[in-house]
C-alpha positions as CSV (number, residue, x, y, z in Angstrom):
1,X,91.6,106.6,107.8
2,X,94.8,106.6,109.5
3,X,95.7,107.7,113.1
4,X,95.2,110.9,114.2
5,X,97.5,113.4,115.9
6,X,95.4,113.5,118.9
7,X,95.2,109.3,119.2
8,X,98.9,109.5,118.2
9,X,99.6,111.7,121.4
10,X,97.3,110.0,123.6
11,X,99.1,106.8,122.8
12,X,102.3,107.9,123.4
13,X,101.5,109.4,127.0
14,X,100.5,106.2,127.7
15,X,103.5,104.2,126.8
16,X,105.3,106.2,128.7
17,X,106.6,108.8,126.4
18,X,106.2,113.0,127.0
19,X,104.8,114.9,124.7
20,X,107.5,117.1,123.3
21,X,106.9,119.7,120.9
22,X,109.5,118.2,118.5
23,X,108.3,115.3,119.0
24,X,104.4,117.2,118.3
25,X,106.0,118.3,115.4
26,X,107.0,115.2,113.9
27,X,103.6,113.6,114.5
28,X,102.3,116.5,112.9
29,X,104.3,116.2,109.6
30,X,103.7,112.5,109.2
31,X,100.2,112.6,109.9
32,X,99.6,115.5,107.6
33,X,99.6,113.4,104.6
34,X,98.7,110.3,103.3
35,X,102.3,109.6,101.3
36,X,104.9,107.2,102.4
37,X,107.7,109.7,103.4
38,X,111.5,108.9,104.0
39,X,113.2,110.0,107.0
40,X,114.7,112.8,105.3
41,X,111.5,113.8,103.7
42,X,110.2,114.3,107.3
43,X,113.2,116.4,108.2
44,X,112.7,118.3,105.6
45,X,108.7,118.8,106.2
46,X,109.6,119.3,110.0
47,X,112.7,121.5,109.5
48,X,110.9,124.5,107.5
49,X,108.6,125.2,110.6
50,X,111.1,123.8,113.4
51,X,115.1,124.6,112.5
52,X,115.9,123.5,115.3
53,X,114.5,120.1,115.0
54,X,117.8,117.9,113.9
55,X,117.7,114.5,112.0
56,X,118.4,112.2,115.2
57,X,115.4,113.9,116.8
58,X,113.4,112.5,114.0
59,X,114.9,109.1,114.0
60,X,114.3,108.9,117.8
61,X,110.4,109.8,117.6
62,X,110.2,107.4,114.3
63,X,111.7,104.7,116.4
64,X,109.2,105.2,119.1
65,X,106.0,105.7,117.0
66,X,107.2,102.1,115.3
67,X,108.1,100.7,118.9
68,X,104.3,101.6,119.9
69,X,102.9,100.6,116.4
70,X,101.4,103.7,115.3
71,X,102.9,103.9,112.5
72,X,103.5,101.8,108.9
73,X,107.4,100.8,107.4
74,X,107.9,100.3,103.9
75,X,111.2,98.6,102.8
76,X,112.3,100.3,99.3
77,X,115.0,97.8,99.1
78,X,118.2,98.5,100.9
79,X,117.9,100.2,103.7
80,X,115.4,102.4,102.3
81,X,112.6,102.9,104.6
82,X,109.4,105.2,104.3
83,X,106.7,105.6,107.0
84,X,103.0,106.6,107.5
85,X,100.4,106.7,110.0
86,X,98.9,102.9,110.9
87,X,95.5,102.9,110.3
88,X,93.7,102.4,113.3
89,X,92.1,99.1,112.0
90,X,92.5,96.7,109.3
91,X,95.3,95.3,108.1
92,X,97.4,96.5,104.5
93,X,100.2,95.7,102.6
94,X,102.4,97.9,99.6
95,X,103.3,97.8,96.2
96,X,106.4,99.5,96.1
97,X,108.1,101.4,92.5
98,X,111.6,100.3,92.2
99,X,112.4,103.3,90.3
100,X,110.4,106.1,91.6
101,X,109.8,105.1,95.2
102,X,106.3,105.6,95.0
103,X,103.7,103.2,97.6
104,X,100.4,102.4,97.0
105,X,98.7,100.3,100.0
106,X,95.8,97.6,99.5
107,X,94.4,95.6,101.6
108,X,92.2,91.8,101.3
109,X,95.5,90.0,100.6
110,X,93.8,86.8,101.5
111,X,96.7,85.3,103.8
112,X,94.3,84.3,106.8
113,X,94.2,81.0,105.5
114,X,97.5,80.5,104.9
115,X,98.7,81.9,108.3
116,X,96.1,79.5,109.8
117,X,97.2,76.5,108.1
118,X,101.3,77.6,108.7
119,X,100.7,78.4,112.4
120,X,98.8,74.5,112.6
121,X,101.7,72.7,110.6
122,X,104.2,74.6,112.7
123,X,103.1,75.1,116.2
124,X,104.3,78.8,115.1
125,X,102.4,81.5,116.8
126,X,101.7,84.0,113.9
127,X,101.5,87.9,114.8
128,X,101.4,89.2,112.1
129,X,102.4,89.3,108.3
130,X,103.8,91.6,106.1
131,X,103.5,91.8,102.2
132,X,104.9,94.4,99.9
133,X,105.6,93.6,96.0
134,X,108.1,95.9,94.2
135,X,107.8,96.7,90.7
136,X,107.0,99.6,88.4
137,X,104.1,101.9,88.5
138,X,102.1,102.3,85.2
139,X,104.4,106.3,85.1
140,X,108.1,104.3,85.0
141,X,106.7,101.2,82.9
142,X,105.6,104.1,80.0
143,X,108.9,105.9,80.7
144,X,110.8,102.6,80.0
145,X,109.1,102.0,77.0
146,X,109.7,105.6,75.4
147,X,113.8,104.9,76.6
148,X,113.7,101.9,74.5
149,X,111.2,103.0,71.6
């Protein structure tokens, strides 16, 4: 379950933030599906319904849904970045295609202990963690093959 738009707008009112119907809009796009999407792939979405809407608009509200945590970054290498809605509890990480782009989350990544045992050896208070592996998805590993076959 990820955040809704409702919790997504309640939780921007209260950090401060109006309710703006591009900024509505945006919420909507990203919270209408469960994919990782890019930026530009949220323009897009946004831009059919909302020409209006430019690609700093985006940026802005993307920068404030991170700001309050509502929503999950991916690093595609680079400065590739795709978002989605944070689930409203428990904790995930992402495998990430190198070729195609595609994320798939999973969670039970077993680093409790390990954050324990760093933040005791280190006096380091530990907020948080994040874990993504990049590699090929079972599509690109077959593609591959049939290149070099």
């Amino acid at each position: 379950m990820i955040y809704s738009e409702k919790i997504t707008e309640q939780e921007l009112r209260r950090g401060g933030y109006k309710l703006t119907p591009q900024r509505r809009a945006i919420i909507g796009a990203i919270s209408g599906t469960q994919e990782h999407l890019t930026p530009a792939a949220i323009y897009k979405r946004v831009h059919r319904k909302h020409p209006s809407i430019g690609l700093v608009t985006v940026y802005r509200t993307i920068d404030i849904l991170a700001e309050l945590d509502l929503i999950c970054e991916t690093h595609a290498g680079g400065s590739c970045r795709s978002y989605l809605m944070r689930r409203p509890s428990g904790h995930h990480h992402h495998l990430i295609c190198s070729e195609c782009g595609r994320v798939v989350d999973f969670t039970d990544c077993g680093l409790e202990k390990l954050e324990r045992r760093l933040s005791k050896e280190t006096s380091f208070k530990i907020n948080g963690h994040l874990l993504e592996f990049i590699g090929q998805c079972l599509e690109c590993s077959r593609k591959q093959k049939e290149k070099n076959s």
